[in-house]
Structures are given as structure tokens and as C-alpha cells.
N, C-alpha and C positions, 0 to 999 in steps of 0.2 A: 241075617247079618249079626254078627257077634258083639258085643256088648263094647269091648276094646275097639272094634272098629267104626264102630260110629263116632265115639269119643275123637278119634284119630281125624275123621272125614269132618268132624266138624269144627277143628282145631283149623285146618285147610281152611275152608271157606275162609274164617272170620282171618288167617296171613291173608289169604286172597285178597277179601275187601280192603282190607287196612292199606294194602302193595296198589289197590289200584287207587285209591282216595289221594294217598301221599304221590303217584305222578299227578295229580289233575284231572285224572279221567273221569266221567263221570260213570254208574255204573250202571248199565243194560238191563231192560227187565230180563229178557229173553234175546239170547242170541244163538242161531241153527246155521246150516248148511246155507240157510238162504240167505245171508251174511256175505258170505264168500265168492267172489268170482274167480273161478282158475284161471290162471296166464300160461302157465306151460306144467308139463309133468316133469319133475325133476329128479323121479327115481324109481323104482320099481320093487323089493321083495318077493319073497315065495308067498306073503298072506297079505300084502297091498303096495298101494301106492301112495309116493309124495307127492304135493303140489303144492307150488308156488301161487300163491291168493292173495288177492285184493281185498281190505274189508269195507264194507259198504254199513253205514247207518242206515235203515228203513224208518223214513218220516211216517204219520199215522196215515196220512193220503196215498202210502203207498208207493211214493218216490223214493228212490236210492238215492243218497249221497256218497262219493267217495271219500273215503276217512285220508288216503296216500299212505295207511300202515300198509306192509305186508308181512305174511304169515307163511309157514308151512304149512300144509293139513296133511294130516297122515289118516289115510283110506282103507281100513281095514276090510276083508273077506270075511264076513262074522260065519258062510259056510265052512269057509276051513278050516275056523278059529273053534269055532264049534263041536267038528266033525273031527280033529285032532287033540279034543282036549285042554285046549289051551289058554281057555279062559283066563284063569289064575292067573296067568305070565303078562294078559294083555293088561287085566286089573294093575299089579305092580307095575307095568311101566308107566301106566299112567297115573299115577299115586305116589310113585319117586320122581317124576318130571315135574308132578305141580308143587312138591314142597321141595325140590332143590333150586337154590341160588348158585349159579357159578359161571365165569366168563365163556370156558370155554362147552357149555353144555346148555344147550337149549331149553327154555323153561317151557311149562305149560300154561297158556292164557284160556284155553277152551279148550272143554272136552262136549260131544255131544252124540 
């Protein structure tokens, strides 16, 4: 990793933090796939799929609670992401999603 790009990924985090402190939320040790419940598929590309999700808080005993957010999760194929090169392009989208602000563009709350 390049010396510029860490600078950059760790400037991310600490907007991240700060963006979720000021709604109220509190902030997550660890949040994964297991997070998320899919309700339907709402799209499809040539290297994944979208889906419409539930977020679920995980109590320490193991119970889910439902949060009532939902999410889009985008389901990447890391074989043809891989196997076409295409790392780099997945990297920036995901690196311009989490630090742009704007009404009509989807932000990023989790990547994993």
C-alpha cells in the first residue's frame, strides 16, 4: 500500500466516525454479512448483484434485533473481478462512494 494511500484511507475513517457520532448512532465493533438479511434482489450486472437488506444488531447472546434501516448490498464475483483484472476499478468505487456526500448518489456505510 502506498504511502499517499493510507494517509487518504485514514482521513475516511475518522469523516466516517465523526458522520456517524453526529446522527446518534452508536458505533459497531464489527459489522459482516451476518448483519444483513436479504428481502429481495433488486439488480443484477455482469460481476454481481444488488440486494435490498435488513440491518440486524447481534446481542452478545446471540439474538438479532431488527435495527428497521435498510440497505443496498452490492455482491461482487471476486472470480471475475479477479480473473479480468479489475481490482483497481472495484477499489475506487468503493473509495469514491465512502467519501462522497450528495443527495442524488448513494453513499457508503459498510464495505466488507
Amino acid at each position: 500500500m502506498e504511502k499517499h494511500e493510507k494517509k487518504w484511507k485514514h482521513k475516511l475513517v475518522k469523516i466516517w466516525n465523526v458522520d456517524e457520532l453526529a446522527n446518534g448512532e452508536s458505533l459497531e465493533k464489527s459489522v459482516g454479512p451476518m448483519n444483513f438479511m436479504p428481502i429481495m434482489k433488486l439488480g443484477q450486472g455482469s460481476f454481481g448483484q444488488v440486494y435490498l437488506c435488513e440491518k440486524f444488531t447481534i446481542k452478545p447472546n446471540g439474538a438479532k434485533n431488527p435495527t428497521g434501516k435498510l440497505y443496498a448490498m452490492k455482491i461482487l464475483n471476486k472470480k471475475q473481478i479477479m480473473g479480468n483484472n479489475l481490482v483497481k476499478y472495484a477499489k475506487t468505487e468503493r473509495d469514491v462512494l465512502t467519501y462522497i456526500k450528495h443527495p442524488f448518489i448513494i453513499c457508503l456505510k459498510y464495505a466488507f
